[in-house]
N, C-alpha and C positions, 0 to 999 in steps of 0.2 A: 499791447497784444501778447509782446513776450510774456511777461507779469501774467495776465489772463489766464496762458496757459498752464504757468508755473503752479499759479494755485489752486487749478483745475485738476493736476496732475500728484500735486502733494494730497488733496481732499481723497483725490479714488486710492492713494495710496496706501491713507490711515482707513480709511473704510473696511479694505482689503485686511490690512492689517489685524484691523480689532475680527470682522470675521474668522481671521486663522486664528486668531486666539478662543474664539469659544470653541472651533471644533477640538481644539488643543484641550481645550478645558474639559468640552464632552468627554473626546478620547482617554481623558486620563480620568473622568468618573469611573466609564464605565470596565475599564482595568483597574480597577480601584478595590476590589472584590476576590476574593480566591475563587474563579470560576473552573468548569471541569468544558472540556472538549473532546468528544467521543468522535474515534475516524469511522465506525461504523456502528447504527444502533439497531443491528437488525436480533429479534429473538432467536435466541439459541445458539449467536455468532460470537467468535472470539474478538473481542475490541481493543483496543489501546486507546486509556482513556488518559488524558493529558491533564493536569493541575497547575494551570497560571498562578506563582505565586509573587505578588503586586509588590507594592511597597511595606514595609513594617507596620508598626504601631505607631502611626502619629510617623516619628522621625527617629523612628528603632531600629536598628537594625535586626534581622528574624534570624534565630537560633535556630529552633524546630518548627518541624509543622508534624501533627497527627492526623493522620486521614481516617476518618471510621466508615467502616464498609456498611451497608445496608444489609438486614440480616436477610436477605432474599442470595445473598452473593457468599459463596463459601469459603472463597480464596482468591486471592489477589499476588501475580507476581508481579514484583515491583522492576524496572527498567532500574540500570547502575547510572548513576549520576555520580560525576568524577567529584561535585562540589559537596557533596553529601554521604554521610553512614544512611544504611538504611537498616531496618528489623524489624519482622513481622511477630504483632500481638496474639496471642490465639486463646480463645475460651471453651470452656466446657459448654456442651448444651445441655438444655436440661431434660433430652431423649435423645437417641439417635435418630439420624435422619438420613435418609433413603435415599440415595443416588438414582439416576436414569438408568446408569447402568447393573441396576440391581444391588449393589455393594451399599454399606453404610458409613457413617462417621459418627465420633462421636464428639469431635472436637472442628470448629471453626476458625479461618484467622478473622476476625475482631476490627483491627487495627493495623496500618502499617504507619511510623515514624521515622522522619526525616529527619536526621541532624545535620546541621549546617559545620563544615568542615572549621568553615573560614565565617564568621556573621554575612548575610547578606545584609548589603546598602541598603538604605530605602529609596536609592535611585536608580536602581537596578531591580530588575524581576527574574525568575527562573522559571523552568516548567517542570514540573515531574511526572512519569509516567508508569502508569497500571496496565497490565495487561489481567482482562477477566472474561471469566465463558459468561456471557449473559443470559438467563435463565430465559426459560421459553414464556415469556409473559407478555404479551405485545400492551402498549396501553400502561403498562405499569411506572410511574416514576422512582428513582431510585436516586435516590437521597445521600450525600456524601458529607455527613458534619467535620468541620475541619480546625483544629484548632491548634493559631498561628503563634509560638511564643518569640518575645522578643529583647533584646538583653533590658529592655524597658520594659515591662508592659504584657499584654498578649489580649489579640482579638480570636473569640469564637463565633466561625462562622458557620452557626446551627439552627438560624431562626428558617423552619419551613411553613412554607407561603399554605393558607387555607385554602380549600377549593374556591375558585373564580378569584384567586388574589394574585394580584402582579408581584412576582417575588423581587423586581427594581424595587418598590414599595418600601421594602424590608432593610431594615439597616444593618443588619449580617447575615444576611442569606446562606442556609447551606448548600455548596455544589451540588446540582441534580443534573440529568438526563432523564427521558423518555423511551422507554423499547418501543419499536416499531413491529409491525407485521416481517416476517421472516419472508424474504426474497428466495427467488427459484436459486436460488446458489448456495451451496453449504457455508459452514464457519472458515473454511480457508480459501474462500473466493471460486470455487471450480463448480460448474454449473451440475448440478444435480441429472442423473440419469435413469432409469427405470430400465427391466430387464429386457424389457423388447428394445429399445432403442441401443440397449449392447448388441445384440443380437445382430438388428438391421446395420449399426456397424462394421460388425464383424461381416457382412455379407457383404459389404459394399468392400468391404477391405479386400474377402477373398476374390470378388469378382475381379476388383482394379490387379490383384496381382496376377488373375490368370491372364486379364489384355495384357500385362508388362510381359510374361513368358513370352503370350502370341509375339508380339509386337518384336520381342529379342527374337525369337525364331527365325521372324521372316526376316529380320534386317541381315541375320548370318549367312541365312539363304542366299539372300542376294548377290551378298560379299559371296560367297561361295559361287557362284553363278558368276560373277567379274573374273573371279578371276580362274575359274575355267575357259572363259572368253580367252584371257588372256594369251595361259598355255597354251590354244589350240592355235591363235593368233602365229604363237611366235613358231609351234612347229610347221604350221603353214610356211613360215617364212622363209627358215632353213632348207625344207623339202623345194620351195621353188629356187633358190640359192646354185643347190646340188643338183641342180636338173638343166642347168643355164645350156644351150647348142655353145656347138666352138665357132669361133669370127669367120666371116666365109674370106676366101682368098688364102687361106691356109696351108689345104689343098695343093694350089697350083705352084703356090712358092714351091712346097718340097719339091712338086715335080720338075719344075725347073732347073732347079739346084742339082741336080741327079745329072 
């Protein structure tokens, strides 16, 4: 019986076992890749976009990574990473190009690269991150070819996936996102307002502060009304005090006495 169990209990154990090893193994495919992770993808929003960078080349340790911007994106600030130099590339266009806010450029950054202070392991990953205005294009994918150098070696990863292609499919995919429809919120998270709703603000603001006057007025009232109670209280008290009759048999004593 005991034996029964033993080998009941060793079988679910390797079962178990080899299970954790494939999600083990998934897990580490699909980190396997320089991928990008955007905290928010909404058009016309300021994002931080994150760049997982996996293991080397084979069993290299990584030097650099070049990140190439999408030319839809005019600039990228890059976040300090204490393990890394970093320096932005920038190119001539070949016109100027028109900002929202009316004003032009004539020069774009390009490129930012990462130097590795110290080589990263290839059993270790790092993240680096972009800070970018995402342009108002919802629907649009935007494309981030990156390419990983390593004291061995160096993968680029810049193959972009055809329309209806699984970019897993691809054996060095470049980091992409998606813009999405722009949310009721602007780029720095605060809910977007229109002039009348300032307005109906402001009037609800002015009315609440005229109840707080009423509302302090009467509460001083009050207090003022207490403590006139009180005053009148205490001169009442005094006045009956000084008004007290003398003890009766007072009288008769003197006359006694005499």
């Amino acid at each position: 019986m005991t034996t029964s169990l033993l080998r009941r209990a060793l079988t679910t154990a390797t079962a178990t076992g080899g299970a954790g090893a494939l999600l083990l193994a998934a897990a580490g495919g699909a980190s396997a890749h320089v991928g990008v992770t955007p905290d928010k993808t909404d058009a016309g929003s300021y994002a931080l976009l994150t760049f997982g960078i996996p293991h080397g080349c084979d069993t290299s340790p990584t030097t650099k990574v070049a990140i190439t911007l999408p030319p839809e994106l005019n600039d990228a600030q890059p976040t300090v990473n204490p393990n890394w130099t970093v320096e932005k590339v920038t190119e001539q266009l070949a016109e100027p190009r028109k900002l929202a806010d009316g004003s032009s450029i004539t020069k774009r950054t390009s490129q930012i690269v990462y130097t590795a202070k110290t080589p990263l392991s290839p059993e270790l990953r790092d993240a680096l991150v972009l800070s970018v205005h995402l342009p108002d294009a919802a629907g649009t994918t935007l494309n981030f070819p990156t390419l990983q150098t390593c004291e061995s070696g160096q993968t680029d990863w810049s193959e972009i996936a055809a329309d209806g292609q699984d970019p897993h499919s691809l054996k060095a995919p470049a980091p992409a996102m998606t813009i999405t429809t722009a949310s009721s919120t602007n780029g720095h998270g605060e809910a977007a307002h229109t002039s009348g709703s300032h307005s109906t603000d402001a009037s609800k603001e002015q009315a609440a502060s005229v109840t707080d006057i009423g509302a302090e007025a009467r509460s001083w009232a009050g207090l003022t009304a207490g403590l006139g109670g009180l005053v009148l209280g205490a001169a009442a008290l005094v006045r009956s005090g000084t008004r007290r009759p003398a003890p009766k048999g007072a009288g008769s004593a003197d006359h006694s006495g005499k």
